[in-house]
MIDOSE-1310 file (N, C-alpha, C; in nm, 2 decimals, decimal comma, always signed):
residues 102
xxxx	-2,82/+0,55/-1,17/-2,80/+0,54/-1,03/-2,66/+0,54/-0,99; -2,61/+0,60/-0,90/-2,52/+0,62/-0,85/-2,43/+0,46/-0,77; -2,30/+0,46/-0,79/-2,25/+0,33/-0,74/-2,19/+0,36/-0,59; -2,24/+0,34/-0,51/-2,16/+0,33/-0,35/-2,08/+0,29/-0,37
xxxx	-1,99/+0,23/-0,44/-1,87/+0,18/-0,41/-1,78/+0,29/-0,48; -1,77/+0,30/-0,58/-1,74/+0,42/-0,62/-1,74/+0,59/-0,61; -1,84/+0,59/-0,54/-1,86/+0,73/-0,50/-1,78/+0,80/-0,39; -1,73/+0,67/-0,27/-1,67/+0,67/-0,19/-1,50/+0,64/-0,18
xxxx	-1,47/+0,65/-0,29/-1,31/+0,65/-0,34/-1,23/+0,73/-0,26; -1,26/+0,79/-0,14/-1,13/+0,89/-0,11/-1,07/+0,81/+0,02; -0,93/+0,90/-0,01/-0,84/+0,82/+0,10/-0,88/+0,82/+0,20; -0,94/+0,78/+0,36/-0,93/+0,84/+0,49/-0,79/+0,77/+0,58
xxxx	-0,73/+0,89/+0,57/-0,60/+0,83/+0,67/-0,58/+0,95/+0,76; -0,60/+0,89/+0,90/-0,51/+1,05/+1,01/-0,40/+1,12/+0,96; -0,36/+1,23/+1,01/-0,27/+1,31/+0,94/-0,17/+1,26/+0,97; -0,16/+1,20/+1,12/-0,01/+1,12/+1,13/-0,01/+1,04/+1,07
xxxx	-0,09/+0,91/+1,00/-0,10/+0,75/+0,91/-0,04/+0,85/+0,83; -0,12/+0,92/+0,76/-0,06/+0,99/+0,61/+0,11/+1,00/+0,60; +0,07/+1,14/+0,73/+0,27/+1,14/+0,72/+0,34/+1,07/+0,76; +0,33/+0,91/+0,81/+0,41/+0,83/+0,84/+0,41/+0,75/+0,70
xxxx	+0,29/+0,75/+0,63/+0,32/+0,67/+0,49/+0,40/+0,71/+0,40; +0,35/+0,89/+0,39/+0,47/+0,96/+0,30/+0,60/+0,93/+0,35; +0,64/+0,95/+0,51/+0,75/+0,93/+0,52/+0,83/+0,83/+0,47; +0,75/+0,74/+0,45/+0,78/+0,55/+0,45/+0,80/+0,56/+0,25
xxxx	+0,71/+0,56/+0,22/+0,71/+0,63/+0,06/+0,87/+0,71/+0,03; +0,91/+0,79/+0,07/+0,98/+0,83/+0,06/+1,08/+0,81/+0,08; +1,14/+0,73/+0,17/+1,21/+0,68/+0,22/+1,22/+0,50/+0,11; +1,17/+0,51/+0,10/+1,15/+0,34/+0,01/+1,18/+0,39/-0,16
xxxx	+1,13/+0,52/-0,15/+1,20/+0,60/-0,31/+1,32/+0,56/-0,29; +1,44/+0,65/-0,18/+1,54/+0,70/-0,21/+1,61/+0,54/-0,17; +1,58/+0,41/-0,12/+1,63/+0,29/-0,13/+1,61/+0,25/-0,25; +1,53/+0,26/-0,35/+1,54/+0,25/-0,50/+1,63/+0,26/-0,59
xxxx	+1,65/+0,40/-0,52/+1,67/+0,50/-0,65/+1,85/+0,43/-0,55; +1,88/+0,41/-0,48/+2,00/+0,33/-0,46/+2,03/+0,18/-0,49; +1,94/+0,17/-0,50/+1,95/+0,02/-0,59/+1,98/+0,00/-0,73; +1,93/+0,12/-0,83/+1,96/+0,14/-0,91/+2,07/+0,18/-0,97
xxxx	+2,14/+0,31/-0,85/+2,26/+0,33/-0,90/+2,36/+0,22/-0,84; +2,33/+0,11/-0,74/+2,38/-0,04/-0,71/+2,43/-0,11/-0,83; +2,35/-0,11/-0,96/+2,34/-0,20/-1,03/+2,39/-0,18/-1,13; +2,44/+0,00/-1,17/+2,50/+0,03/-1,24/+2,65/-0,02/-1,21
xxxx	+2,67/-0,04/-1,11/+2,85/-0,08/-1,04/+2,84/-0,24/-1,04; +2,92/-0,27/-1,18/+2,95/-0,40/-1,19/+3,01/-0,51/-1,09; +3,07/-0,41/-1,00/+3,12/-0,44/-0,86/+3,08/-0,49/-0,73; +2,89/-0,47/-0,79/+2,80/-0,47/-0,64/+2,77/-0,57/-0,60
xxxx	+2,79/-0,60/-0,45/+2,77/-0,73/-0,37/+2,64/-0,73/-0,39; +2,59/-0,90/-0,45/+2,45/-0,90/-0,44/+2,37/-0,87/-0,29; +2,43/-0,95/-0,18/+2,33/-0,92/-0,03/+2,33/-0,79/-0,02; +2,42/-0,70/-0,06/+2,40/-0,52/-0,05/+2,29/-0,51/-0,11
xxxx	+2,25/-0,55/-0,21/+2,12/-0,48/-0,30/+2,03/-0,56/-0,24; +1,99/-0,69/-0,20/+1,90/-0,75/-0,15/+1,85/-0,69/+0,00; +1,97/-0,66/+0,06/+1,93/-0,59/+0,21/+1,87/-0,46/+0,13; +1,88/-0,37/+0,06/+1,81/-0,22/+0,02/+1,66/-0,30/-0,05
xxxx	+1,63/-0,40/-0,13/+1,52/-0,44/-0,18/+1,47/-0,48/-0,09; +1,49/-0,54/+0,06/+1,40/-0,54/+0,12/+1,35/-0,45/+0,22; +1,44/-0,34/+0,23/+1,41/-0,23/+0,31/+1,28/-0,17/+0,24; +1,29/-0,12/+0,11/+1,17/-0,07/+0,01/+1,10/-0,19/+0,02
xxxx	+1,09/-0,34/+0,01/+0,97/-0,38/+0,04/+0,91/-0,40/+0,18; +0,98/-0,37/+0,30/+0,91/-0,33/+0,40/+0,81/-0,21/+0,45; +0,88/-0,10/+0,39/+0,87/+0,02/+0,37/+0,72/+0,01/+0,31; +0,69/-0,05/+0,19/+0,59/-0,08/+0,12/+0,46/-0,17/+0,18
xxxx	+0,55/-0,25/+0,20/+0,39/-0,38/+0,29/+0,38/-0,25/+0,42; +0,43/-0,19/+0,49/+0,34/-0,12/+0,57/+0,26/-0,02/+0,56; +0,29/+0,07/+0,41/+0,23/+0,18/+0,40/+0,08/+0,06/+0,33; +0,08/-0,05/+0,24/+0,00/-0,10/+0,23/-0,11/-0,13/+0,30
xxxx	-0,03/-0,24/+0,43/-0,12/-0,20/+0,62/-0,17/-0,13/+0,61; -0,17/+0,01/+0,65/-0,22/+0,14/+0,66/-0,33/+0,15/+0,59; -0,30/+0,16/+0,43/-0,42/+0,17/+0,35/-0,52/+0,07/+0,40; -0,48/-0,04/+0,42/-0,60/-0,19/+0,41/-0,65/-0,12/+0,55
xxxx	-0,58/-0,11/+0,65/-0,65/-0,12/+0,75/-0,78/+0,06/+0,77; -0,71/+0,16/+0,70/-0,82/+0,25/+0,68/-0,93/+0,24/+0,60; -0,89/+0,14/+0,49/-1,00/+0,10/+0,38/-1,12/+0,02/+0,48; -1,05/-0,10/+0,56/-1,17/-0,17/+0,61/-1,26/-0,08/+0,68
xxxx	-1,13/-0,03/+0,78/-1,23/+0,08/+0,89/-1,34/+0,18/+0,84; -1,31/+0,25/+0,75/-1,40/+0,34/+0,70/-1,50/+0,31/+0,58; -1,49/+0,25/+0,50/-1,54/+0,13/+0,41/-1,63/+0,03/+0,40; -1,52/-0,09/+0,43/-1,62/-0,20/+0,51/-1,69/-0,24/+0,56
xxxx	-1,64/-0,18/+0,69/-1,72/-0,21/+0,80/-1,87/-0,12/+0,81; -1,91/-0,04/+0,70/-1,99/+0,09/+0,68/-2,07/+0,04/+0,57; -2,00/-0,11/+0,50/-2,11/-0,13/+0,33/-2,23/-0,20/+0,37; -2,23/-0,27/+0,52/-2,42/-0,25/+0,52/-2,50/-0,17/+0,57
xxxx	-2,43/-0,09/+0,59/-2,54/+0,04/+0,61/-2,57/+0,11/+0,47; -2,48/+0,10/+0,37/-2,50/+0,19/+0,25/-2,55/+0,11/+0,14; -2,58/-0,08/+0,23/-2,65/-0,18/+0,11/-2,53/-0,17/+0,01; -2,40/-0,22/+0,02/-2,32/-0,29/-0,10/-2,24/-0,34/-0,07
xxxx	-2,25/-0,46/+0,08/-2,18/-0,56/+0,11/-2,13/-0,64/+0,00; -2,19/-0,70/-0,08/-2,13/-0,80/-0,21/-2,02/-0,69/-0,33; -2,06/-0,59/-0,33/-1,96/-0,48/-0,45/-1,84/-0,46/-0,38; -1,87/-0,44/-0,17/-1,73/-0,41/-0,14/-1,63/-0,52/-0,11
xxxx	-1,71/-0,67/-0,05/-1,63/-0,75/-0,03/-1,52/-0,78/-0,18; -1,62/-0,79/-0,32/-1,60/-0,80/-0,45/-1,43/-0,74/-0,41; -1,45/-0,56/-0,45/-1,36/-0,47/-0,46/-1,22/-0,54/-0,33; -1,28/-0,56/-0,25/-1,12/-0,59/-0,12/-1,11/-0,70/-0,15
xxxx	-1,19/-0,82/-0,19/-1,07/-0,91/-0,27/-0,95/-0,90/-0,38; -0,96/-0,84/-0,48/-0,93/-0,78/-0,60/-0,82/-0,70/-0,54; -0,83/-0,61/-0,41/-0,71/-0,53/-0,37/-0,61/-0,65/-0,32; -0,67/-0,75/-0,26/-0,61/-0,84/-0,17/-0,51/-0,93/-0,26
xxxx	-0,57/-0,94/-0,41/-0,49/-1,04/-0,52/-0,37/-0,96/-0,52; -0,33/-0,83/-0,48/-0,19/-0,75/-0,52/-0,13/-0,75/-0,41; -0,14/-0,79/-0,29/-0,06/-0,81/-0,14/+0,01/-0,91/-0,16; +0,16/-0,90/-0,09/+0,23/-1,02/-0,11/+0,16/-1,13/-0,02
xx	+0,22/-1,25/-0,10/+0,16/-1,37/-0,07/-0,04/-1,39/-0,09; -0,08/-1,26/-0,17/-0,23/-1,27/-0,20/-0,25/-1,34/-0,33
């Protein structure tokens, strides 16, 4: 037998969510990838790297938003009609243990 929870794995995000996440993604890349070469310069003011580590972790808790909030909309709020209210709440806990402060 086939698993509803599983079956239904694909992303649903508007084309703008998407391209605002890739944007956000990408943008949270290239604050990395400057934190990294930060750290190579024995010179570097800590608050300089901590302001860029939190840019990428903002960047991140929103593209997260995004996901959660398309996961519930299209997902959730749809697992008793497809009978697997207990597999989906299960599943969005388990996502929720990786959110900060989860």
């Amino acid at each position: 037998m086939a698993d509803p929870v599983t079956d239904t794995v694909h992303l649903h995000l508007d084309a703008e969510v998407r391209r605002d996440a890739e944007l956000r993604l990408r943008s949270a890349r290239g604050h990395l990838d400057g934190v990294v070469r930060m750290l190579e310069d024995p010179g570097v003011y800590c608050v300089d790297v901590l302001k860029q580590l939190k840019a990428v972790q903002g960047a991140l808790s929103r593209v997260s938003e995004q996901v959660l909030r398309a996961h519930i909309r299209d997902h959730v709020l749809s697992a008793a009609e497809r009978g697997d209210v207990d597999a989906m709440v299960d599943e969005l806990m388990e996502a929720l243990r990786y959110r900060p402060g989860g």
